[in-house]
N, C-alpha and C positions, 0 to 999 in steps of 0.2 A: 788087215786094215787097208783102205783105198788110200790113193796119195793126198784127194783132199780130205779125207777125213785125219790121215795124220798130219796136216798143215795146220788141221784145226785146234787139234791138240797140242800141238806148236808153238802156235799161237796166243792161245787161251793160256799156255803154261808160262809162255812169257809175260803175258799183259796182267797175271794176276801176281805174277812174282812183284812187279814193276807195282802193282797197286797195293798191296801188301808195305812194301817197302815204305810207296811214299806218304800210307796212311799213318805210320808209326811214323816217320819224322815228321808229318804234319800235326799230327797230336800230341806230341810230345816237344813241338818245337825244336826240333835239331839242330837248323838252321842258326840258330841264333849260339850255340853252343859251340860251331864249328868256326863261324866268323862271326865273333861277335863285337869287331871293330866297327867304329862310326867314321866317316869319310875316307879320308885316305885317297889318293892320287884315283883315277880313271885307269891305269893298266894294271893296279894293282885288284881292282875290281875284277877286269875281265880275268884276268888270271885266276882269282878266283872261280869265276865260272866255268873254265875251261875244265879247273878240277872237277866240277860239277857235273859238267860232260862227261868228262874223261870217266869219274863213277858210274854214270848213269850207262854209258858203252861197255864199259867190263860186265857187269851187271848181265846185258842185253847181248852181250858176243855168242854166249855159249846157245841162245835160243836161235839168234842170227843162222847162226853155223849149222845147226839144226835142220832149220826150217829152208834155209835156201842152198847148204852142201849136201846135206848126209840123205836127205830126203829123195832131191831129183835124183840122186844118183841109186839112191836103193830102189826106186819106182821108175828106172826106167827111162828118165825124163831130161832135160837140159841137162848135160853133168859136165861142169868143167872143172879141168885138174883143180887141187887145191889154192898155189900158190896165184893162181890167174883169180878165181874167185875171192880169195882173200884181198888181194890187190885192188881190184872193184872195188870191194867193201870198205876197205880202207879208204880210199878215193872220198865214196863217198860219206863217211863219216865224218871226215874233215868238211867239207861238202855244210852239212847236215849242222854239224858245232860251232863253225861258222857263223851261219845264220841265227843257229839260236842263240849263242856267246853276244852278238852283236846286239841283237835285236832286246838282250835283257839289258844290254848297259843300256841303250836308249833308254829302257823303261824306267830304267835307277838313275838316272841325269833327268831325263824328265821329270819325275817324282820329286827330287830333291828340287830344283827349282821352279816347280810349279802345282804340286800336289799330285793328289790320286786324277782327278782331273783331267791336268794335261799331262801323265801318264795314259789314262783313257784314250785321250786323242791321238797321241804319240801312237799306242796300240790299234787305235782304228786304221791310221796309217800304215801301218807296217802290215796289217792284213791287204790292206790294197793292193803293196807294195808288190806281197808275196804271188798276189793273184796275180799282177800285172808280168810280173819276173818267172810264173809257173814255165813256160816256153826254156827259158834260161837255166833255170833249174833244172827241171828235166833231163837237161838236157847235158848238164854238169854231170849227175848221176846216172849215163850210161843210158838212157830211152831213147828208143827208134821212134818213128810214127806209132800211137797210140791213138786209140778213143779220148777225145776231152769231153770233159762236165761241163753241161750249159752253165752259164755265172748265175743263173739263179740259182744253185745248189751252192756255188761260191758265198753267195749273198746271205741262205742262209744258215753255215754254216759260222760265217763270219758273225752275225746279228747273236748266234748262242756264246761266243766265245768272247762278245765285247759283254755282254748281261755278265757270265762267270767273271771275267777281271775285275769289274765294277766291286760286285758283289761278293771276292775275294779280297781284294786289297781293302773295303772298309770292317771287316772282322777287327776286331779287336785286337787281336795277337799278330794281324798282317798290316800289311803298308806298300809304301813305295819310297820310303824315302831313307831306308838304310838296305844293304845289302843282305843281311838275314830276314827284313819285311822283306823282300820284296822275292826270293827264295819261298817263306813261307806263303807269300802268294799265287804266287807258280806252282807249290804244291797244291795247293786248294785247287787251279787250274784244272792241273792232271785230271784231277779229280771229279770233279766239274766235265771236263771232257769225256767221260768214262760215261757219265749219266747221258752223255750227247749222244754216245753212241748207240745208245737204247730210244732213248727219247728220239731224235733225231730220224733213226732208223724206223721207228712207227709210222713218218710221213713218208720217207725218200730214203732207202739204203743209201744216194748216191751223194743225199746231203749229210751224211754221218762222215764218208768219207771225205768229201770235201773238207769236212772239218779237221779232221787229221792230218793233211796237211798246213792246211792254215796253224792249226796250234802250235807249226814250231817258232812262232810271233812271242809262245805264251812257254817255251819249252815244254811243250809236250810229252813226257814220256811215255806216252802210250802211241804217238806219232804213225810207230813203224812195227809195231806188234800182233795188227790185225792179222789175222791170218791169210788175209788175201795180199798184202804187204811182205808180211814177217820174211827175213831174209833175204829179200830181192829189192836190192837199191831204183832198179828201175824203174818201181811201179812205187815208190814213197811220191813222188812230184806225181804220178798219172794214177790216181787210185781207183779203177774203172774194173770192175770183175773180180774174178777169183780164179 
């Protein structure tokens, strides 16, 4: 097997674990069983999501390791010791949980004080936010000079991922204005971004990718599991080739 052909399989074995996963809790409402508190202080929130993270990373370590240790180094390819590669990846996962930990309490402060709505708006912003900060980011997660995406592939990448939030949080079993709505609308997300990267990819491969970045506005779990991604923090913020 070639190296990109075993990235791909990599890849694909992580993004459908990750989808698998987060269609059983989205159909089954999990979210709502695991926290199923109504208010409660803002750090008590994020904390919860951080556990959210922190699942969604155990989850996603073992394909990580995978697709960005075992592979270059069995193919010949970048191979750095384990402990230096781990330490990147670590890096940027905090990096990565960050963003997304933060970016959902906005959405659950917004929601609770102003509906799905200015939740909506709140999200439109934070995709700006994250195009405007892409340079930043990047650059948190370990990238050199890189190819960038014209912001029209930003633009519409961003326009499928405000349509999904919209049209996840008014489901009937989603929301914004408690913390397991607003969970199970992040999973609808995922999932919704899954269909982007098909849909998306018929126009511009380059606006599917774009969008995979931008989703970490929406927790993405599928974010960093592309195969042109998978395992290599560098290329989550520059998602440009394979």
């Amino acid at each position: 097997m070639t190296y990109s052909s075993a990235r791909q399989l990599a890849g694909l074995s992580g993004a459908g674990s990750l989808v698998m996963l987060a269609t059983i809790a989205f159909a089954y409402q999990l979210p709502s069983t695991f926290f199923p508190y109504h208010g409660g202080p803002f750090y008590a929130d994020w904390a919860a999501l951080w556990v959210v993270y922190l699942a969604y990373s155990v989850v996603s370590l073992p394909f990580d390791i995978w697709a960005g240790y075992v592979l270059p180094c069995r193919h010949h390819q970048r191979c750095q010791i384990l402990p230096v590669y781990l330490g990147h990846l670590f890096r940027a996962l905090f990096v990565q949980g960050m963003v997304m930990t933060i970016s959902a309490l906005l959405l659950l402060q917004a929601g609770r004080a102003w509906g799905v709505w200015g939740a909506e708006a709140v999200f439109g912003l934070l995709l700006s936010a994250l195009f405007v900060m892409r340079p930043v980011v990047a650059g948190a997660l370990g990238s050199g000079a890189a190819p960038v995406l014209p912001g029209k592939y930003y633009a519409m990448g961003a326009a499928w991922l405000l349509t999904g939030f919209l049209l996840c949080a008014l489901l009937p079993w989603c929301g914004v204005g408690t913390l397991f709505n607003l969970l199970e609308t992040l999973l609808g997300c995922t999932l919704w971004s899954l269909a982007g990267l098909w849909i998306l990819g018929r126009f511009h491969q380059d606006a599917a990718r774009a969008s995979m970045y931008l989703s970490w506005a929406s927790f993405g779990l599928l974010s960093r599991a592309a195969p042109s991604v998978a395992g290599v923090p560098e290329r989550w913020a520059n998602p440009v080739g394979d």
